[in-house]
DRENLO-686825 format. One record per residue (C-alpha): x, y, z; chain. Coordinates in nm, 3 decimals. Layout:
residues N
X;Y;Z;A;
...
END
This chain:
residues 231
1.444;1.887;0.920;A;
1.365;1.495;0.881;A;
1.464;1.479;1.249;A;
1.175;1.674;1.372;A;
0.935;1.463;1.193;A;
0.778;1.148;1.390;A;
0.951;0.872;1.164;A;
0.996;0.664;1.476;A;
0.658;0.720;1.613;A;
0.518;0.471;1.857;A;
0.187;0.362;1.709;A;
-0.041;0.421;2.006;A;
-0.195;0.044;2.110;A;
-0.560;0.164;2.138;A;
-0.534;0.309;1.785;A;
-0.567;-0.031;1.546;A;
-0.814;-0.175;1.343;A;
-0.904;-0.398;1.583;A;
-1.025;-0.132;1.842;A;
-1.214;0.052;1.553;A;
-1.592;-0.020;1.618;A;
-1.665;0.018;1.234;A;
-2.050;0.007;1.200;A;
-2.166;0.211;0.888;A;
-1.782;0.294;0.831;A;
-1.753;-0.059;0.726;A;
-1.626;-0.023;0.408;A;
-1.366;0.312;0.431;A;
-1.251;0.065;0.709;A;
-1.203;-0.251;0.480;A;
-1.017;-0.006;0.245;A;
-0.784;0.150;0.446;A;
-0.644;-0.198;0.530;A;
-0.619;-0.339;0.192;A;
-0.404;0.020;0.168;A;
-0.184;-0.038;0.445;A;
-0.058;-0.336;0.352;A;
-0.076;-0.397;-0.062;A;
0.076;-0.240;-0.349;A;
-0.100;-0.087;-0.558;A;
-0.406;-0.027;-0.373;A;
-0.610;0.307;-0.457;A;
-0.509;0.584;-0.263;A;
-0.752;0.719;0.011;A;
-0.931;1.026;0.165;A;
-1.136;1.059;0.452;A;
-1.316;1.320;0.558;A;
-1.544;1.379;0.844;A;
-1.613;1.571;1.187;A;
-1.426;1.530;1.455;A;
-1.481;1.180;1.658;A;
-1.544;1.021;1.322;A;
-1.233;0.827;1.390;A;
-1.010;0.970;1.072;A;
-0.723;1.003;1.285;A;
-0.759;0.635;1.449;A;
-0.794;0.493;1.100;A;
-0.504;0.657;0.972;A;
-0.276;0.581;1.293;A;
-0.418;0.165;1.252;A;
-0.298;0.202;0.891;A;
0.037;0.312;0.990;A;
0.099;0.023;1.274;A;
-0.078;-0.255;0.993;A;
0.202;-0.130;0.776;A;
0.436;-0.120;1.018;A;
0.352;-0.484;1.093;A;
0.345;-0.587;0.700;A;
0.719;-0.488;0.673;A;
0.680;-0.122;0.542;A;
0.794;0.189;0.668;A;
0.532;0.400;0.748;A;
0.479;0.745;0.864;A;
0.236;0.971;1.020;A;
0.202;1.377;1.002;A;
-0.024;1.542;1.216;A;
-0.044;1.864;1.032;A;
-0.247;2.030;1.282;A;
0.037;2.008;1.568;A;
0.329;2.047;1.333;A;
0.434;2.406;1.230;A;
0.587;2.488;0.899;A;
0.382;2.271;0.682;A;
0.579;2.308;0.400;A;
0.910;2.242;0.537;A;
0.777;1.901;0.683;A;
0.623;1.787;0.387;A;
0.938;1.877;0.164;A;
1.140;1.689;0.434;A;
0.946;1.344;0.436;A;
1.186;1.102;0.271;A;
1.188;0.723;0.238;A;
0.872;0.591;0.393;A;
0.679;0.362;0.196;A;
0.301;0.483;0.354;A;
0.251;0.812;0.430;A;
-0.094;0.922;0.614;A;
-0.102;1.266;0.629;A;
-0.428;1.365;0.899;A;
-0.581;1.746;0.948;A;
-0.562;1.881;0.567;A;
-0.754;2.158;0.631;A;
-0.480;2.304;0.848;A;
-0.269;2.398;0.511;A;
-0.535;2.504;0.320;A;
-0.462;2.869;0.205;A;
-0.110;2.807;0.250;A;
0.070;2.821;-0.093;A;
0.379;2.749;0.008;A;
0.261;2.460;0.173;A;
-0.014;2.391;-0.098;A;
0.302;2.292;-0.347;A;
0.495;2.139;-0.141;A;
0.187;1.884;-0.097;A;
0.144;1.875;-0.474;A;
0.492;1.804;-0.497;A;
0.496;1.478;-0.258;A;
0.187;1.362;-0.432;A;
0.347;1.376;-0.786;A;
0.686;1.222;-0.602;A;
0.468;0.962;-0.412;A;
0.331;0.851;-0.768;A;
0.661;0.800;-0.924;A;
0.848;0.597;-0.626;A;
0.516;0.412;-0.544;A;
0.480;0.523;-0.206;A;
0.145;0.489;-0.095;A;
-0.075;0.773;0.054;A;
-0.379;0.791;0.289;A;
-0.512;1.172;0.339;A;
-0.830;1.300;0.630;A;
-1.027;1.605;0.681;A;
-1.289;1.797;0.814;A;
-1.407;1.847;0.452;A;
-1.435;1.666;0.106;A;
-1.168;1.820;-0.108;A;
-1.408;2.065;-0.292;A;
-1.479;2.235;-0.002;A;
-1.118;2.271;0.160;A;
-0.984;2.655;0.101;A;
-0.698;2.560;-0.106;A;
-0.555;2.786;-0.363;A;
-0.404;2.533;-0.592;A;
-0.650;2.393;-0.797;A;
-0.411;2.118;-0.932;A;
-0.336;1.966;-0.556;A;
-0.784;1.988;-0.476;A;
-0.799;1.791;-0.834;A;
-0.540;1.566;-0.681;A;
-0.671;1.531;-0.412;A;
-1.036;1.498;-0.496;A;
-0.915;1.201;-0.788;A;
-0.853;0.963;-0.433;A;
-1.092;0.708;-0.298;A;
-1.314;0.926;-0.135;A;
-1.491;0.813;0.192;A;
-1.689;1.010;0.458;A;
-1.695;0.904;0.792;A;
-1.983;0.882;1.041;A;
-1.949;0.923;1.436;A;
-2.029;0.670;1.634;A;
-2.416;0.728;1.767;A;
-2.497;0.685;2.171;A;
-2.596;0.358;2.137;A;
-2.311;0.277;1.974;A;
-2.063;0.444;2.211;A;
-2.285;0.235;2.500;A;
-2.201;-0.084;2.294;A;
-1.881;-0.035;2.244;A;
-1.764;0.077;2.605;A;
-2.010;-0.276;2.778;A;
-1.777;-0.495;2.524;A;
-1.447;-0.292;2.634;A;
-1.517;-0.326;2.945;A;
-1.641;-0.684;2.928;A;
-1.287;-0.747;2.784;A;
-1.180;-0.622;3.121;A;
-1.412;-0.841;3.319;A;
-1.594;-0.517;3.468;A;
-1.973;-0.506;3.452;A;
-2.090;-0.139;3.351;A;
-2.488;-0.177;3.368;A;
-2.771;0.089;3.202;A;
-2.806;0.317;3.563;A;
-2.373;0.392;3.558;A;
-2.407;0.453;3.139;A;
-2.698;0.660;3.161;A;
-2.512;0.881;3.474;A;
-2.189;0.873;3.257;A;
-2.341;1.024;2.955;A;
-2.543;1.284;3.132;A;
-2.201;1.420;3.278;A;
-1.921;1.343;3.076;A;
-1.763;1.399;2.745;A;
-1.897;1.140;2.421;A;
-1.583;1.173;2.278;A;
-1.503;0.771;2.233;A;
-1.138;0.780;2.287;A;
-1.190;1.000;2.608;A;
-1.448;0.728;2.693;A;
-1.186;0.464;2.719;A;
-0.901;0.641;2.845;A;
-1.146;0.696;3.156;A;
-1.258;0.309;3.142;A;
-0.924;0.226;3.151;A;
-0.860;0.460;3.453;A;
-1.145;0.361;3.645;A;
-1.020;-0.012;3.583;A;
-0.762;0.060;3.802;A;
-0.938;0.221;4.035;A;
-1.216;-0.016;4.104;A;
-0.922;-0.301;4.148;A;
-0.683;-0.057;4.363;A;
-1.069;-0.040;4.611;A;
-1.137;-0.383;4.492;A;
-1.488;-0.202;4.431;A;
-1.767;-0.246;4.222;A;
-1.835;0.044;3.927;A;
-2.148;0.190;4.037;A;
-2.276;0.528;4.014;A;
-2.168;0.653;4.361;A;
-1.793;0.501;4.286;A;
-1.831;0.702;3.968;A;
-1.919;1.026;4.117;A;
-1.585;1.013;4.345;A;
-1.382;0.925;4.091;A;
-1.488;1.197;3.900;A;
-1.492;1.448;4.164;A;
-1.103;1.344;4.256;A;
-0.979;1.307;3.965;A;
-1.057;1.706;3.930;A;
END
């Protein structure tokens, strides 16, 4: 079983603190690094909608551990199957993030098993992180021992980034980048295209290599092809 789980998961390089544009998430921010890399630190849960960046946080935690000489691990719950045979198979990590909660809710089986690695986190001092769509109260679990678990962790609730926001973020990104995105290309952009942040800079970064491959400019008509080609 432990070798389906993601113990040597490549923490993905867009996905660290350092990338997180934290505005009013300042301070779940400033907490979930003080977990990821020192004992002791209250454990956390984030909830929030998606795009709030729970999954980002939790996935910088795990690399800041990484980098601070833990072993750290990351379960997905909403792409893994058998919740409650991965969760009775995580061994030997020293922070655990565990995203998606709501995908076990209503699950028993799995419902225990989670109370079980909470209780077994406590005692080893292995330190957790949890997210969700949903503060703890309001997740459909069953076992009202793992919700009062659960709800006893540094709560947070996270805020999406707002358009202006997303505009700021993506001019400094692409500033970084040395490409000039100006108001008329934005303004096209979010008319047409997903808000989604991360999809946002996957297609900066694509269209970075497209304006250097045509050693062209980023301007609305360049846009448009891309767009159109790129299906």
């Amino acid at each position: 079983m432990t070798a389906q789980l993601p113990l040597s998961l490549r923490w993905p390089r867009r996905q660290r603190f350092e990338h997180f544009h934290a505005g009013i998430n300042a301070a779940a921010v400033a907490a979930t690094r003080v977990l990821a890399v020192q004992t002791g630190a209250p454990w956390l849960y984030l909830n929030g909608p998606a795009g709030s960046g729970k999954s980002h946080l939790l996935l910088a935690a795990c690399q800041a551990a990484s980098e601070a000489g833990r072993s750290a691990q990351y379960l997905p719950l909403k792409a893994l199957r058998d919740h409650a045979a991965v969760i009775r198979g995580v061994a030997g990590s020293e922070f655990l993030a565990l995203d998606n909660l709501e995908a076990l809710a209503g699950d028993r089986d799995a419902e225990h098993a989670l109370f079980d690695l909470y209780n077994r986190a406590r005692a080893e001092g292995t330190a957790l992180i949890f997210a969700a769509e949903s503060v703890p109260a309001h997740l459909p679990i069953t076992l009202p021992d793992l919700r009062s678990r659960l709800g006893a962790c540094t709560q947070f609730a996270l805020k999406p980034l707002d358009d202006a926001e997303r505009r700021e973020v993506l001019k400094s990104q692409a500033a970084l980048r040395g490409i000039e995105l100006d108001d008329t290309v934005l303004d096209w952009l979010f008319a047409r295209y997903v808000r989604d942040l991360g999809a946002l800079l996957d297609l900066l970064d694509r269209l970075d290599q497209a304006s250097l491959a045509a050693q062209r400019r980023i301007t609305v008509p360049f846009l448009r092809t891309f767009l159109r080609e790129a299906g």
